[in-house]
Backbone and ligand atoms as CSV (ligand in chain L), in Angstrom:
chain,resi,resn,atom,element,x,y,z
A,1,UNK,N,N,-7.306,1.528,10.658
A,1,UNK,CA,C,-7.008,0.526,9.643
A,1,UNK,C,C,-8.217,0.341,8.748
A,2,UNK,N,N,-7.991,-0.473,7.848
A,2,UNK,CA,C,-9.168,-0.711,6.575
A,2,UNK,C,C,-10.137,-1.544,7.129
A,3,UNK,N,N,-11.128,-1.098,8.104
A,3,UNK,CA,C,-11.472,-1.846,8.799
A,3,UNK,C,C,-12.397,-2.740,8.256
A,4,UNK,N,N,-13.113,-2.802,7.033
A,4,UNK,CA,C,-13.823,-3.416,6.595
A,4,UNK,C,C,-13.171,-4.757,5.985
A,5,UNK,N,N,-11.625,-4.032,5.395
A,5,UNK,CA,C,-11.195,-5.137,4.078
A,5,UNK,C,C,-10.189,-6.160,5.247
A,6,UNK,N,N,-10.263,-6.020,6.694
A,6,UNK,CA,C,-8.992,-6.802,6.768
A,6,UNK,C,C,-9.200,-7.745,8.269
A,7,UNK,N,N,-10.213,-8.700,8.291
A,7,UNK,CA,C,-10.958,-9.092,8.869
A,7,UNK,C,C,-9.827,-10.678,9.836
A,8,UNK,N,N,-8.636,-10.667,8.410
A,8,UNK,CA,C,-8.167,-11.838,8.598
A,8,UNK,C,C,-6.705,-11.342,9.255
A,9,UNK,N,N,-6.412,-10.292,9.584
A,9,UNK,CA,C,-5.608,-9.267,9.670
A,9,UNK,C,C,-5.157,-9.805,11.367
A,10,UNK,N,N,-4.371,-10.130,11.878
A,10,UNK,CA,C,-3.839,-9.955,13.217
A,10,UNK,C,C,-3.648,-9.257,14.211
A,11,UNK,N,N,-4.527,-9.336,15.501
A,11,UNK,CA,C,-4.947,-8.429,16.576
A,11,UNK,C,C,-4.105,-7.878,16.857
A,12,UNK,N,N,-2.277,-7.846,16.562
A,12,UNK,CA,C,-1.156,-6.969,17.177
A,12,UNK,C,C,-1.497,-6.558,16.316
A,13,UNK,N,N,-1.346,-6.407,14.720
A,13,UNK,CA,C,-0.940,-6.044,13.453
A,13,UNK,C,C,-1.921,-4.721,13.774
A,14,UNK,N,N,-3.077,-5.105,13.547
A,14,UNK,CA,C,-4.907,-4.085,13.452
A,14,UNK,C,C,-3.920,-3.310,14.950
A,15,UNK,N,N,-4.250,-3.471,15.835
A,15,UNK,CA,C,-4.311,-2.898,17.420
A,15,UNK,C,C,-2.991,-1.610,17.038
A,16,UNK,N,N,-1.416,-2.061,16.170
A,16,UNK,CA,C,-0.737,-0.909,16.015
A,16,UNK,C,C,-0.869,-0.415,14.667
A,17,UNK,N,N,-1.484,-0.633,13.827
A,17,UNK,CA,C,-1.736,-0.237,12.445
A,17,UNK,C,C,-1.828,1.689,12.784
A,18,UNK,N,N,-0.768,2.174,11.438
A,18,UNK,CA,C,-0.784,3.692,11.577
A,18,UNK,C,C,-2.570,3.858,10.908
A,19,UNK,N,N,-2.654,3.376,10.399
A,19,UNK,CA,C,-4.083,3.700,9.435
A,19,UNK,C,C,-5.535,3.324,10.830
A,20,UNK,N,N,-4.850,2.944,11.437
A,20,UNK,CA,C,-6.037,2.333,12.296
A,20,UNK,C,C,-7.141,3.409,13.045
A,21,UNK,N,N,-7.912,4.050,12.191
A,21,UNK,CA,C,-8.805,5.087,12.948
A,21,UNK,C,C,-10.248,4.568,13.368
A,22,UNK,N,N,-10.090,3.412,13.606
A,22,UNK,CA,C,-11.377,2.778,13.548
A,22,UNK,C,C,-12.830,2.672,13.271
A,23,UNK,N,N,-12.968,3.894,12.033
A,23,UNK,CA,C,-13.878,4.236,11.428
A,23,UNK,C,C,-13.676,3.679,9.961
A,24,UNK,N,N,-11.808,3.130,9.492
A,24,UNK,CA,C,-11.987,3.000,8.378
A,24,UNK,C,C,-12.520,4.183,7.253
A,25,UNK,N,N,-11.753,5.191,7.749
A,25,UNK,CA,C,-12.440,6.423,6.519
A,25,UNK,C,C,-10.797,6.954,6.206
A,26,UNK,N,N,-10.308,6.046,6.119
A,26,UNK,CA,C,-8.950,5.724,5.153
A,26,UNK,C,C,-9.002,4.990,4.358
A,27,UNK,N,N,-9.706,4.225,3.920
A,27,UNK,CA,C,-10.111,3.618,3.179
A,27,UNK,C,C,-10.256,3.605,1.550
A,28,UNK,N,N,-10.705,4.559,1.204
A,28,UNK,CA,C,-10.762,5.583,0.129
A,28,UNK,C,C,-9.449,5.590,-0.376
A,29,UNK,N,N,-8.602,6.213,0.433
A,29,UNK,CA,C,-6.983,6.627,0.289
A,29,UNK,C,C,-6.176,5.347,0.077
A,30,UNK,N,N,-6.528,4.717,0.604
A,30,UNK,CA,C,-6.045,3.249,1.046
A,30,UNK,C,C,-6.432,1.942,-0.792
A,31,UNK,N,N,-7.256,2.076,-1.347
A,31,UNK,CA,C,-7.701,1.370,-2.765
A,31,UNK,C,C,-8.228,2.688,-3.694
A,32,UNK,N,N,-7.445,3.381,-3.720
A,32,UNK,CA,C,-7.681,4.115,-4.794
A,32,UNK,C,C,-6.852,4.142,-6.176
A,33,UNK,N,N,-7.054,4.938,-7.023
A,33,UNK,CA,C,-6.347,4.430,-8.335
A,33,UNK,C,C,-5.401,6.293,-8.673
A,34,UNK,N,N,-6.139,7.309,-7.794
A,34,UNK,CA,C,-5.105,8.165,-8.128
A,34,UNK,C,C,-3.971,8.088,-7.097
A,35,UNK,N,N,-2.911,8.602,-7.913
A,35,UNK,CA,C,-1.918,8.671,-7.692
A,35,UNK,C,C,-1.425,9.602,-5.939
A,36,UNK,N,N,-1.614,10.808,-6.443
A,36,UNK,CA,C,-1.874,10.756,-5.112
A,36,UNK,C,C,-2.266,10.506,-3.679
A,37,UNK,N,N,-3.387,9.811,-3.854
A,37,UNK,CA,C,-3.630,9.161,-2.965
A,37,UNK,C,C,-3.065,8.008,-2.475
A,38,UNK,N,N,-2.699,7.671,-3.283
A,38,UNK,CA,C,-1.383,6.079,-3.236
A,38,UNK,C,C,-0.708,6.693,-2.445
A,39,UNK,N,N,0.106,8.092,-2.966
A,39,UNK,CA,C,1.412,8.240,-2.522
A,39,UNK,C,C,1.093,8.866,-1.236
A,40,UNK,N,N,0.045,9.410,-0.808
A,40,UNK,CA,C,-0.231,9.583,0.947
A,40,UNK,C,C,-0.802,8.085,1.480
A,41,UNK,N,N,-0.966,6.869,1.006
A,41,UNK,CA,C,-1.383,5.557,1.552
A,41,UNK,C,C,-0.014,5.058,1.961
A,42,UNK,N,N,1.258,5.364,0.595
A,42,UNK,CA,C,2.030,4.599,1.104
A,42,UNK,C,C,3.528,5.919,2.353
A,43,UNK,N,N,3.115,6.952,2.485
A,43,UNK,CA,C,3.346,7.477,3.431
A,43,UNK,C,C,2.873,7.510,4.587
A,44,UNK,N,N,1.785,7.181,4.773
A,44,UNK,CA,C,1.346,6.875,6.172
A,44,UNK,C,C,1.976,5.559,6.406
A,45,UNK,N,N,2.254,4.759,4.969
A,45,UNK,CA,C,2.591,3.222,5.198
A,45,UNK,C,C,4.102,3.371,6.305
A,46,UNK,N,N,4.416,4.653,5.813
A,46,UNK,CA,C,6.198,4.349,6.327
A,46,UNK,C,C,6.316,4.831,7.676
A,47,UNK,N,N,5.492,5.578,8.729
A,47,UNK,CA,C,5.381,5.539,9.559
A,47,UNK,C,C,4.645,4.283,10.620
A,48,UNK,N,N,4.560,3.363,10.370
A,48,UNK,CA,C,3.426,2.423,10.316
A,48,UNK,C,C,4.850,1.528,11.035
A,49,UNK,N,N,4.404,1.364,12.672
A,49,UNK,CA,C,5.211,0.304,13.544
A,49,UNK,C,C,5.498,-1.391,12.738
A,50,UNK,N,N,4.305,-1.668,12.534
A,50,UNK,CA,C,3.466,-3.057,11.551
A,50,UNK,C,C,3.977,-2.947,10.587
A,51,UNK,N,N,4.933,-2.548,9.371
A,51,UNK,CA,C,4.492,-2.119,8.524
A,51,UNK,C,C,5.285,-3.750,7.674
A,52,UNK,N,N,6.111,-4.200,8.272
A,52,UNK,CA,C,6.763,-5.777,7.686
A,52,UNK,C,C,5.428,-6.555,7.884
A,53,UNK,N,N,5.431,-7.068,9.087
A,53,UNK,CA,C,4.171,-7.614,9.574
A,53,UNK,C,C,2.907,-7.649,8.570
A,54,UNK,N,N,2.346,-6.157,8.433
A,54,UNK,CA,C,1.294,-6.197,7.223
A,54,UNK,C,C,1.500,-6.214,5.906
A,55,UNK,N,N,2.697,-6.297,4.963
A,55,UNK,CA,C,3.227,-6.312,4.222
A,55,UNK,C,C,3.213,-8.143,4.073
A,56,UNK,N,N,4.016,-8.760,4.783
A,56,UNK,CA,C,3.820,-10.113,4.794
A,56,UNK,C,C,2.353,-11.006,4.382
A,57,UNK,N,N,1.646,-9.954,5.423
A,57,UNK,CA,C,-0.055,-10.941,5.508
A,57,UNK,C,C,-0.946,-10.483,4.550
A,58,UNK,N,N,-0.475,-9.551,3.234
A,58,UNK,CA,C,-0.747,-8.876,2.474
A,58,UNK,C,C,-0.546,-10.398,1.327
A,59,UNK,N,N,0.638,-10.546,1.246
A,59,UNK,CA,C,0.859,-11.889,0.338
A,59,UNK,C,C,0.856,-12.333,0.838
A,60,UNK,N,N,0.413,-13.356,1.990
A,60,UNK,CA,C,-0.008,-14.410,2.384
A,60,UNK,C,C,-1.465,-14.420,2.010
A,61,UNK,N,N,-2.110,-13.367,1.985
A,61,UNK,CA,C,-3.367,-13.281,1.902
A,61,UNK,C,C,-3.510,-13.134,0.147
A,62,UNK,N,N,-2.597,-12.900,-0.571
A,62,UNK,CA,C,-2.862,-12.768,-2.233
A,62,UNK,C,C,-3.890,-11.269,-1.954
A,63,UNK,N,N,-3.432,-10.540,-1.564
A,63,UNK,CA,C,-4.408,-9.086,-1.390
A,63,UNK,C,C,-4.876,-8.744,-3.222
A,64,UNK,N,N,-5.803,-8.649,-3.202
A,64,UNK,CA,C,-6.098,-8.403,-4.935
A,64,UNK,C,C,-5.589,-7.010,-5.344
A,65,UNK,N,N,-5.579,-5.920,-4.261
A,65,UNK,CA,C,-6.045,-4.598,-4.565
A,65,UNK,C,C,-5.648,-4.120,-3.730
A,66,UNK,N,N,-5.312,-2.780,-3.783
A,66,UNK,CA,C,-4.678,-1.673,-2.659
A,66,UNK,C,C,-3.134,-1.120,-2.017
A,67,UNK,N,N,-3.062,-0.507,-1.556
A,67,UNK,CA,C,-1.295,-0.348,-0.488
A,67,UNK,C,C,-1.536,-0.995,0.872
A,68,UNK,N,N,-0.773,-1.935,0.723
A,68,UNK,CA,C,-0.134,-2.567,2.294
A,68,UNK,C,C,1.052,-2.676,2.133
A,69,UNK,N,N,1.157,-2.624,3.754
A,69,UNK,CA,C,2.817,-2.845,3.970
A,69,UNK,C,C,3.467,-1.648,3.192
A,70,UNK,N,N,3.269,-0.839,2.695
A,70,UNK,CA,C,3.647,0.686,2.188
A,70,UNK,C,C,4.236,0.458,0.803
A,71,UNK,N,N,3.021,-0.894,0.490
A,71,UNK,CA,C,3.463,-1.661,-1.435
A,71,UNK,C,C,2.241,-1.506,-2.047
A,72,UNK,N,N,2.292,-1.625,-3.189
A,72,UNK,CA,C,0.715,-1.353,-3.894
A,72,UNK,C,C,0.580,-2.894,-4.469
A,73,UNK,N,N,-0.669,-3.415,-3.542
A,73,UNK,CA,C,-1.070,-4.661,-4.729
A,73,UNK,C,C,-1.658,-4.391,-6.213
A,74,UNK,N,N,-1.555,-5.660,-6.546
A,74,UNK,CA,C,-2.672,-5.691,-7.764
A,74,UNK,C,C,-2.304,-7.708,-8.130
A,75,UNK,N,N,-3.399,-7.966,-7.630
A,75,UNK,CA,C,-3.449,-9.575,-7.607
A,75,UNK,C,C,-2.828,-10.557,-7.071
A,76,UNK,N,N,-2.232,-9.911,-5.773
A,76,UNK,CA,C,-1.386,-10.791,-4.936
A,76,UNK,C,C,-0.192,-11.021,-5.314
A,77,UNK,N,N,0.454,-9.718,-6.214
A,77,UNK,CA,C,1.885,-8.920,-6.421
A,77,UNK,C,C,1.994,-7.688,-5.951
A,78,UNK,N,N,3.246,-7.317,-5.592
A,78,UNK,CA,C,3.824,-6.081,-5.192
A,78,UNK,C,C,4.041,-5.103,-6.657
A,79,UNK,N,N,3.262,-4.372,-7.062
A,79,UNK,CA,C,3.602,-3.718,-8.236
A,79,UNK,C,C,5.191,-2.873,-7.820
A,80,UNK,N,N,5.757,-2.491,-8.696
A,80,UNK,CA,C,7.245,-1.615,-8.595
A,80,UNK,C,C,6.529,-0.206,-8.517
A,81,UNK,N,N,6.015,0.117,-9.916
A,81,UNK,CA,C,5.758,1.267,-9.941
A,81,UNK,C,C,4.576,1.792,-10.672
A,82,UNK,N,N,3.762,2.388,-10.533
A,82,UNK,CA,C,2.618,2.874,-11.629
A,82,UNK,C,C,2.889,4.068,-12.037
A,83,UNK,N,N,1.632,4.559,-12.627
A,83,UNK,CA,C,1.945,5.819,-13.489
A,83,UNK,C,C,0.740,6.609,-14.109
A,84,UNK,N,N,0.269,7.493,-13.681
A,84,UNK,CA,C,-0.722,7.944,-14.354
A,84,UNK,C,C,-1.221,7.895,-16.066
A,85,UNK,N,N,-2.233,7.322,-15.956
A,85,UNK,CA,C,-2.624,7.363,-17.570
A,85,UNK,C,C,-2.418,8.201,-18.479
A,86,UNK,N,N,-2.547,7.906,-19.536
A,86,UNK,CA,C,-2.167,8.961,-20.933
A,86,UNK,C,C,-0.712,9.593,-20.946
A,87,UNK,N,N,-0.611,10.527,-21.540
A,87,UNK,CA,C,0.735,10.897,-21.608
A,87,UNK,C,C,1.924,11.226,-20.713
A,88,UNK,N,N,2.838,11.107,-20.108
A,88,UNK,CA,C,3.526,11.857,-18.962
A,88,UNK,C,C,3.940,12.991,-19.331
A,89,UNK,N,N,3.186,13.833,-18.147
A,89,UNK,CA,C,3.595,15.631,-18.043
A,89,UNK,C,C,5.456,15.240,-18.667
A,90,UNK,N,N,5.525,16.857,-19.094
A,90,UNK,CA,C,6.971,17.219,-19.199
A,90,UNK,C,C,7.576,17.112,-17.997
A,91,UNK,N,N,6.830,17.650,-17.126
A,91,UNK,CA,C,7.366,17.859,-15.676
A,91,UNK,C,C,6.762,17.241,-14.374
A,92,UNK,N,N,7.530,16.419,-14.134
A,92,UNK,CA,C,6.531,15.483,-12.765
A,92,UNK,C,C,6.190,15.917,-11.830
A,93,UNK,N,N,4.794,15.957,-11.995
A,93,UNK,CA,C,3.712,16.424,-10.941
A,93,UNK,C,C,4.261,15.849,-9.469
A,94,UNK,N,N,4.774,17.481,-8.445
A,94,UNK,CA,C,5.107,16.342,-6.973
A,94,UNK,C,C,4.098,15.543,-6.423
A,95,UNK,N,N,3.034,16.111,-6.849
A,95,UNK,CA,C,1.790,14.887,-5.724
A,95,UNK,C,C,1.711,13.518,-6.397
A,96,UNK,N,N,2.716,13.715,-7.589
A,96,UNK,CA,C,2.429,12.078,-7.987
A,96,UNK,C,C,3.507,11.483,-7.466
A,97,UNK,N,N,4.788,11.850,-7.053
A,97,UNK,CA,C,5.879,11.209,-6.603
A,97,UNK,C,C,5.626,10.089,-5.549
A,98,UNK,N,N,5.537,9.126,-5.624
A,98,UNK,CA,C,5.309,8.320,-4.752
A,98,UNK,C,C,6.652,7.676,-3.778
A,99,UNK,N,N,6.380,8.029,-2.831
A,99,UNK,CA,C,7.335,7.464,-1.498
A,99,UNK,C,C,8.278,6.058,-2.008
A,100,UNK,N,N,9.336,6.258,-1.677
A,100,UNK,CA,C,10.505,4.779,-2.254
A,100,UNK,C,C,10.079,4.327,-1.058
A,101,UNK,N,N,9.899,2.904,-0.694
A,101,UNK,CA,C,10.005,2.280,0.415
A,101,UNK,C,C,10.300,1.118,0.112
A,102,UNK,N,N,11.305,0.850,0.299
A,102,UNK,CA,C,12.013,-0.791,-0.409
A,102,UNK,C,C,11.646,-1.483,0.197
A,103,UNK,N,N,10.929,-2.359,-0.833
A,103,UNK,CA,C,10.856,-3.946,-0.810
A,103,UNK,C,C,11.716,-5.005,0.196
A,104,UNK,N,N,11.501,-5.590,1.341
A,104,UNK,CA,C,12.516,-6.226,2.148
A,104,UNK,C,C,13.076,-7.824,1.034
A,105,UNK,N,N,14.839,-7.923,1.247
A,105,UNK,CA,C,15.481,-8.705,0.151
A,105,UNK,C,C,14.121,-10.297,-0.254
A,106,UNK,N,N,13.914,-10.614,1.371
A,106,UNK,CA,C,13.443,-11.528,1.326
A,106,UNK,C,C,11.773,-12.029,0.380
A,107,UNK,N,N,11.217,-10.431,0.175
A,107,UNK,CA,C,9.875,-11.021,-0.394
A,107,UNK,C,C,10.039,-9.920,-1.689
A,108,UNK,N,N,11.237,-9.862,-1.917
A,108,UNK,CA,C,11.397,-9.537,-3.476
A,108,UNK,C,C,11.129,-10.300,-4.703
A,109,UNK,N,N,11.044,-11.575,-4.464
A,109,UNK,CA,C,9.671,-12.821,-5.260
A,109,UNK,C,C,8.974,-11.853,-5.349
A,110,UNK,N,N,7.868,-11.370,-4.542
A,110,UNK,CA,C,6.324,-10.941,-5.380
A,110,UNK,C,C,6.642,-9.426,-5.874
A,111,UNK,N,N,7.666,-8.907,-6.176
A,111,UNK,CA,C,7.370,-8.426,-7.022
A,111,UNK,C,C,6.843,-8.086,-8.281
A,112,UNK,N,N,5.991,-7.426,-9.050
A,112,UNK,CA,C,5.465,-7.867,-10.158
A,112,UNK,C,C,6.130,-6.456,-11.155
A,113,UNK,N,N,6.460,-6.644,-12.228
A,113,UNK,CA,C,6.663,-5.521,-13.298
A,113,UNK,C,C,5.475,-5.054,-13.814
A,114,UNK,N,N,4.664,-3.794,-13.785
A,114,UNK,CA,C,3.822,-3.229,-14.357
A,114,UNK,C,C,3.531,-3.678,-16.020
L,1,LIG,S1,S,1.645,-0.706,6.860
L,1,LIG,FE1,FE,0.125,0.694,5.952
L,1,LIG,S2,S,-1.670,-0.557,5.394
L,1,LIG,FE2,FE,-0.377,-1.747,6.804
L,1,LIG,S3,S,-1.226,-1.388,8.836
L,1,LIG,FE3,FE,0.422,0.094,8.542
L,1,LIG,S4,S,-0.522,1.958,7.689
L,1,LIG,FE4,FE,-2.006,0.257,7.484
């Protein structure tokens, strides 16, 4: 898990976290801004036992930054979708495809529109 950023994080939550290598050298992958890397943050997200659980304490916590819960913050919203800067290729790059992992009905509030 992000072991540095998630201090307030819950001893079941941390203890089954898929990210949990306890070196935190997911981390990187985990607040990054390319795309790819999102889209392997929020694939590890979907194997991830925790993954409601940390998703929840993600907005409870107003997370500023990063993928939890297999969602991308940005200021204590669930962004929908991003997109690489400047122009979009003709043809979508697969490493940018980012994993669908729906939003549960109930915390469809924090969603935020890009
Ligand atoms: S849902 Fe994702 S960020 Fe949250 S504990 Fe699991 S792998 Fe880590």
């Amino acid at each position: 898990m992000l072991a540095e950023a998630i201090d307030d994080i819950s001893p079941a939550v941390r203890a089954n976290a898929a990210c949990n290598d306890l070196q935190g050298s997911l981390t990187g992958v985990f607040f990054s801004e390319e795309l790819q890397d999102i889209a392997a943050a929020k694939a590890l997200c979907a194997t991830c036992p925790v993954i409601l659980d940390c998703l929840e304490g993600a907005i409870d916590r107003h997370e500023p930054w990063g993928v939890w819960g297999g969602q991308m913050f940005l200021n204590g919203k669930i962004l929908a979708t991003k997109r690489r800067r400047g122009r979009p290729p003709k043809t979508p790059r697969p490493e940018d495809q980012l994993p669908d992992i729906p939003v549960p009905v109930h915390l469809q509030g924090y969603l935020r529109s890009a």
